[in-house]
HTML snippet that shows the backbone in 3Dmol.js (N, CA, C, O; Angstrom):
<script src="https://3Dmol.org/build/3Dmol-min.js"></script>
<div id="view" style="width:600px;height:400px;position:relative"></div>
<script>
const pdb = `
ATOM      1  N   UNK A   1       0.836  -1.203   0.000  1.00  0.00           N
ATOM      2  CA  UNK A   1       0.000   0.000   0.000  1.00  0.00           C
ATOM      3  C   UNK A   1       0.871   1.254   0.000  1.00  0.00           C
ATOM      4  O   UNK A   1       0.598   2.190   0.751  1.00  0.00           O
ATOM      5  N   UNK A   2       1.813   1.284  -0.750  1.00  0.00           N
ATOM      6  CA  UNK A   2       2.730   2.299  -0.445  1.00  0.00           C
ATOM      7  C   UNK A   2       2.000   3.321  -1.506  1.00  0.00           C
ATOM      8  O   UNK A   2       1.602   4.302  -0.877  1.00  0.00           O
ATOM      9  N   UNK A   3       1.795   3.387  -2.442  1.00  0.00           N
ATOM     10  CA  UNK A   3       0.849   4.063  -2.931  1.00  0.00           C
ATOM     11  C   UNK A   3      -0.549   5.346  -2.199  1.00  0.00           C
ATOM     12  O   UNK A   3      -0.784   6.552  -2.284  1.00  0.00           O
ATOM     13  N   UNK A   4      -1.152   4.123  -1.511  1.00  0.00           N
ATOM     14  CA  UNK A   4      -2.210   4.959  -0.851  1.00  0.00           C
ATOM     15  C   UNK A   4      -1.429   5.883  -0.082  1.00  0.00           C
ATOM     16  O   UNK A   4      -1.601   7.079  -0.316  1.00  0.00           O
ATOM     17  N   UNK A   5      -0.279   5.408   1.134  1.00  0.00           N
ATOM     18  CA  UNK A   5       0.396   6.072   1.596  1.00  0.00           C
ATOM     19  C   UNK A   5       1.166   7.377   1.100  1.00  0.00           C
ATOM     20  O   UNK A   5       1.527   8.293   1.837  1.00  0.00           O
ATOM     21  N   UNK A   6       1.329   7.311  -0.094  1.00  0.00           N
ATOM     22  CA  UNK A   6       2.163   8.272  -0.491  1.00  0.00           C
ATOM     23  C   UNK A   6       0.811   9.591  -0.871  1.00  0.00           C
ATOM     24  O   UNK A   6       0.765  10.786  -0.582  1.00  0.00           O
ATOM     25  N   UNK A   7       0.113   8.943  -1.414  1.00  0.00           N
ATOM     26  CA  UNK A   7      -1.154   9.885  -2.092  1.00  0.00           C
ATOM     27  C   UNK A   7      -1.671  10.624  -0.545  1.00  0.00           C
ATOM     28  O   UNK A   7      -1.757  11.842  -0.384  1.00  0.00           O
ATOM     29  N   UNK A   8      -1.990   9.559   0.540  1.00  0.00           N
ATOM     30  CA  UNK A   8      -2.662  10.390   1.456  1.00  0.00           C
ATOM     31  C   UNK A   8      -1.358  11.234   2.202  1.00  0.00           C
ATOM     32  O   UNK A   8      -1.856  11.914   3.100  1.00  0.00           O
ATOM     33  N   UNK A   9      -0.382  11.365   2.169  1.00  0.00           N
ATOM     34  CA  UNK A   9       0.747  12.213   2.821  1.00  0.00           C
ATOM     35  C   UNK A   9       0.385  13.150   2.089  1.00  0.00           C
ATOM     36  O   UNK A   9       0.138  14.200   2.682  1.00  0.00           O
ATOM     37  N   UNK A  10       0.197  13.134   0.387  1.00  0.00           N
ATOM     38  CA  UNK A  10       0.483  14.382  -0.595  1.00  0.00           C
ATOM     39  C   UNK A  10      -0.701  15.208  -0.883  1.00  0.00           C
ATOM     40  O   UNK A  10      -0.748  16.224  -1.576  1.00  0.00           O
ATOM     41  N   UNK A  11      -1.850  14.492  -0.111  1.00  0.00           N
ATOM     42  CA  UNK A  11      -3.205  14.922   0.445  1.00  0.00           C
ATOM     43  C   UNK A  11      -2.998  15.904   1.697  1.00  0.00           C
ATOM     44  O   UNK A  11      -3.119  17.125   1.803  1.00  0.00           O
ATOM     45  N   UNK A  12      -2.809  15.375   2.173  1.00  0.00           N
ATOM     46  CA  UNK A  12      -2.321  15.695   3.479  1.00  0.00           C
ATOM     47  C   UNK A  12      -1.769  16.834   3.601  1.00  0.00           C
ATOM     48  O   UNK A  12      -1.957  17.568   4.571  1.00  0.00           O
ATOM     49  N   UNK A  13      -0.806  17.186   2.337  1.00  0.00           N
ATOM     50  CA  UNK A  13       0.042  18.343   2.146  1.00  0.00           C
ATOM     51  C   UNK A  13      -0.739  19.399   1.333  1.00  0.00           C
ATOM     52  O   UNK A  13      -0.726  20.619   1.496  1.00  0.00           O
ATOM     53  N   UNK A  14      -1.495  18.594   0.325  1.00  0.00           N
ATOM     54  CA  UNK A  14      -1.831  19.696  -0.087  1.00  0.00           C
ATOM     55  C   UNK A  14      -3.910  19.607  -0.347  1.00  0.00           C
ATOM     56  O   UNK A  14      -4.728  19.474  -1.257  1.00  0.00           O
ATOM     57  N   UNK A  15      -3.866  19.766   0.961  1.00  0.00           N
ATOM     58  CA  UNK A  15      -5.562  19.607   0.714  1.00  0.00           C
ATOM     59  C   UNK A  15      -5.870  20.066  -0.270  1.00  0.00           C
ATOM     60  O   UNK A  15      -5.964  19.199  -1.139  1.00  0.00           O
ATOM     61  N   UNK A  16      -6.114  21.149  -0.650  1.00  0.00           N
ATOM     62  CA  UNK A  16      -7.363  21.849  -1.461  1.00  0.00           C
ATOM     63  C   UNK A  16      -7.118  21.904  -2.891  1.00  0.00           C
ATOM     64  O   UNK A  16      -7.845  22.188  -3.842  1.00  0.00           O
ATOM     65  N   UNK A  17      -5.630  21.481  -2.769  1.00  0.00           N
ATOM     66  CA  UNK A  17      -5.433  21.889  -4.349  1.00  0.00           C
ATOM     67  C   UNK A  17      -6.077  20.914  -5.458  1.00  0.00           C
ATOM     68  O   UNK A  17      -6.729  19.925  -5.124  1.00  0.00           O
ATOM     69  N   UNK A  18      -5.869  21.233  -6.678  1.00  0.00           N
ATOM     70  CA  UNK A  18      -6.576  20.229  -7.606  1.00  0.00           C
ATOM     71  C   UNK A  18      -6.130  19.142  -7.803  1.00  0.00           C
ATOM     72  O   UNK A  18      -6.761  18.088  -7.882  1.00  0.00           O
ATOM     73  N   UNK A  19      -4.900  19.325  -7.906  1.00  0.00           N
ATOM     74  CA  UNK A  19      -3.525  17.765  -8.111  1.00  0.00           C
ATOM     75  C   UNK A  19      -4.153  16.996  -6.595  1.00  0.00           C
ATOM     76  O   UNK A  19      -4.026  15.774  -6.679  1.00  0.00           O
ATOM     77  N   UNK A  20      -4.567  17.290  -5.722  1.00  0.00           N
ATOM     78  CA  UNK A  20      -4.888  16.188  -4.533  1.00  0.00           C
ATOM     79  C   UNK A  20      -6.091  16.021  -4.888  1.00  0.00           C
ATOM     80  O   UNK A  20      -6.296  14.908  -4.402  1.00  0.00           O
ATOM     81  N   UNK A  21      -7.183  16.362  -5.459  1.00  0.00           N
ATOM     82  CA  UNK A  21      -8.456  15.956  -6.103  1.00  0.00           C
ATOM     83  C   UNK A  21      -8.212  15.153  -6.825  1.00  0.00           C
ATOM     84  O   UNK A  21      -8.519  13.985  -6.585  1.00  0.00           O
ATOM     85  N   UNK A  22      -7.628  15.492  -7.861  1.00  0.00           N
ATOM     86  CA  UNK A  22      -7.521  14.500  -9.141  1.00  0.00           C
ATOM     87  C   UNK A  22      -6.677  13.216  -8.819  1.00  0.00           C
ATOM     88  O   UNK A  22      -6.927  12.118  -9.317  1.00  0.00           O
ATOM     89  N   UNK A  23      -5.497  13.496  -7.802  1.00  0.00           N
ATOM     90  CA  UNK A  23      -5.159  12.291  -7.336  1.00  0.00           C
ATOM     91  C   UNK A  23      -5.716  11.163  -6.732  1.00  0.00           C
ATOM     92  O   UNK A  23      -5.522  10.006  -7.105  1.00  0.00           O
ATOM     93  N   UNK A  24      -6.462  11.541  -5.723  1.00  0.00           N
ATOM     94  CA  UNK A  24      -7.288  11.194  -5.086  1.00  0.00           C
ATOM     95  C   UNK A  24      -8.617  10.359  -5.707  1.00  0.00           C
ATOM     96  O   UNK A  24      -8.779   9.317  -5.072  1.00  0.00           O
ATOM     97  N   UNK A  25      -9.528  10.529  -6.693  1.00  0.00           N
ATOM     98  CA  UNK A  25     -10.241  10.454  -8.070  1.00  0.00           C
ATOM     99  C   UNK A  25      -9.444   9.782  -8.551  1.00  0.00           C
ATOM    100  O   UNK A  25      -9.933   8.658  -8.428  1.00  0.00           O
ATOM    101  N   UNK A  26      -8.329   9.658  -9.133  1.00  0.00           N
ATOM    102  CA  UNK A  26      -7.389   8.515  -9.411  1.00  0.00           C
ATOM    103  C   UNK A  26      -7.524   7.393  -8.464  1.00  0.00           C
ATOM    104  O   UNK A  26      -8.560   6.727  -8.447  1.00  0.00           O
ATOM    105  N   UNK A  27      -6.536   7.146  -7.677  1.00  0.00           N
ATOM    106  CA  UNK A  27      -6.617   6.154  -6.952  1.00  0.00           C
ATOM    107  C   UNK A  27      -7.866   5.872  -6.371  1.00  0.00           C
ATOM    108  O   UNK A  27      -7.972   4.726  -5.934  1.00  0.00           O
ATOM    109  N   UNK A  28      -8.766   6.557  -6.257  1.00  0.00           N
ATOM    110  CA  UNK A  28      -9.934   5.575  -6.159  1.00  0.00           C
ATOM    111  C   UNK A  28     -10.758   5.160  -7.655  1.00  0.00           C
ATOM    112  O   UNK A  28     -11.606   4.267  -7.675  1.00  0.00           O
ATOM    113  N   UNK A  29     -10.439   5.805  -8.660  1.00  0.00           N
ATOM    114  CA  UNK A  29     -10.663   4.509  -9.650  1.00  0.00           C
ATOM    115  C   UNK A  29     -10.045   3.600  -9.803  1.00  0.00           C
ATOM    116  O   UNK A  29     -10.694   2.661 -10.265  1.00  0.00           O
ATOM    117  N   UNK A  30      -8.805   3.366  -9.586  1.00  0.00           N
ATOM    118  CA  UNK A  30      -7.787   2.625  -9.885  1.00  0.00           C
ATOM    119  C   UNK A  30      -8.117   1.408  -8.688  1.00  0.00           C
ATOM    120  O   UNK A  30      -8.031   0.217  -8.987  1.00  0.00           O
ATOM    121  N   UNK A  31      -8.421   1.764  -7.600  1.00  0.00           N
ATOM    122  CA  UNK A  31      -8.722   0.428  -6.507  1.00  0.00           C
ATOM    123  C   UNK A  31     -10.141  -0.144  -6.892  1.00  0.00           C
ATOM    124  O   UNK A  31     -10.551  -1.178  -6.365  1.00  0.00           O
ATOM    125  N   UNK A  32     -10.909   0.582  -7.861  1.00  0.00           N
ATOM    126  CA  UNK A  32     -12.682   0.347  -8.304  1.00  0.00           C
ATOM    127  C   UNK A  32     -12.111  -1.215  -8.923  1.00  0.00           C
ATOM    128  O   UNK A  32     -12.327  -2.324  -8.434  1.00  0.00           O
ATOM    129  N   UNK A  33     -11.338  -0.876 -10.129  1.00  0.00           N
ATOM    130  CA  UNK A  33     -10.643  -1.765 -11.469  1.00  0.00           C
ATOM    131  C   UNK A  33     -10.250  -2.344 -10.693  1.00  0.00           C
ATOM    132  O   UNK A  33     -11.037  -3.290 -10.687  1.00  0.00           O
ATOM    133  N   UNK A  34      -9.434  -2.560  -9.812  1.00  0.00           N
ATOM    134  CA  UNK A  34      -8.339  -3.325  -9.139  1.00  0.00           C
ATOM    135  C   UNK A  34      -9.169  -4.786  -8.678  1.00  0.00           C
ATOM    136  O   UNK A  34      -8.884  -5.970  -8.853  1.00  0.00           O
ATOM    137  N   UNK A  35     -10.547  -3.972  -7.880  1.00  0.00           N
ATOM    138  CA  UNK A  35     -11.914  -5.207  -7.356  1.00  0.00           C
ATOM    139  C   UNK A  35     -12.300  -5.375  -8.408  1.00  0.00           C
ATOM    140  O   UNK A  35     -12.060  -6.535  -8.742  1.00  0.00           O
ATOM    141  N   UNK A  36     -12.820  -4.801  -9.198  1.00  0.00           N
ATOM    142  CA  UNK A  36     -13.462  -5.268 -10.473  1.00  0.00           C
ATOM    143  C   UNK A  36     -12.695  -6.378 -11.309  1.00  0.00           C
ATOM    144  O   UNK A  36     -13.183  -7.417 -11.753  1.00  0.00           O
ATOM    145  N   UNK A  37     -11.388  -5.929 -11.427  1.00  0.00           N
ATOM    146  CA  UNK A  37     -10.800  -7.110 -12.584  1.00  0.00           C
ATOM    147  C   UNK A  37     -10.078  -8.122 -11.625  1.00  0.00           C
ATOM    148  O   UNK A  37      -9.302  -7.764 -10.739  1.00  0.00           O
ATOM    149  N   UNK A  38     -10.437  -9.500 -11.910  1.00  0.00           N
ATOM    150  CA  UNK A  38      -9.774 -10.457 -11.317  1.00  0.00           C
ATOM    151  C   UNK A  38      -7.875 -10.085 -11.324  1.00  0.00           C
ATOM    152  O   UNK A  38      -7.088 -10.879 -10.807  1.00  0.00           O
TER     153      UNK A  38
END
`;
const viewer = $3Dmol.createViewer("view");
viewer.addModel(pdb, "pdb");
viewer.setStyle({}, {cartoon: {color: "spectrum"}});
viewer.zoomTo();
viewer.render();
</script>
């Protein structure tokens, strides 16, 4: 999970901005696919 980890630190750092939205919106599609595809 070093991933999530890194995203929620860079969340973390930068709440409000858009790059932590869109990151964020990323990796949670990316874990959607992840359950979805065997």
């Amino acid at each position: 999970m070093t991933l999530l980890s890194n995203l929620r630190s860079f969340i973390a750092q930068h709440p409000k901005s858009p790059q932590g939205i869109s990151a964020l919106f990323a990796l949670t599609a990316t874990l959607i696919v992840l359950h979805i595809v065997p």
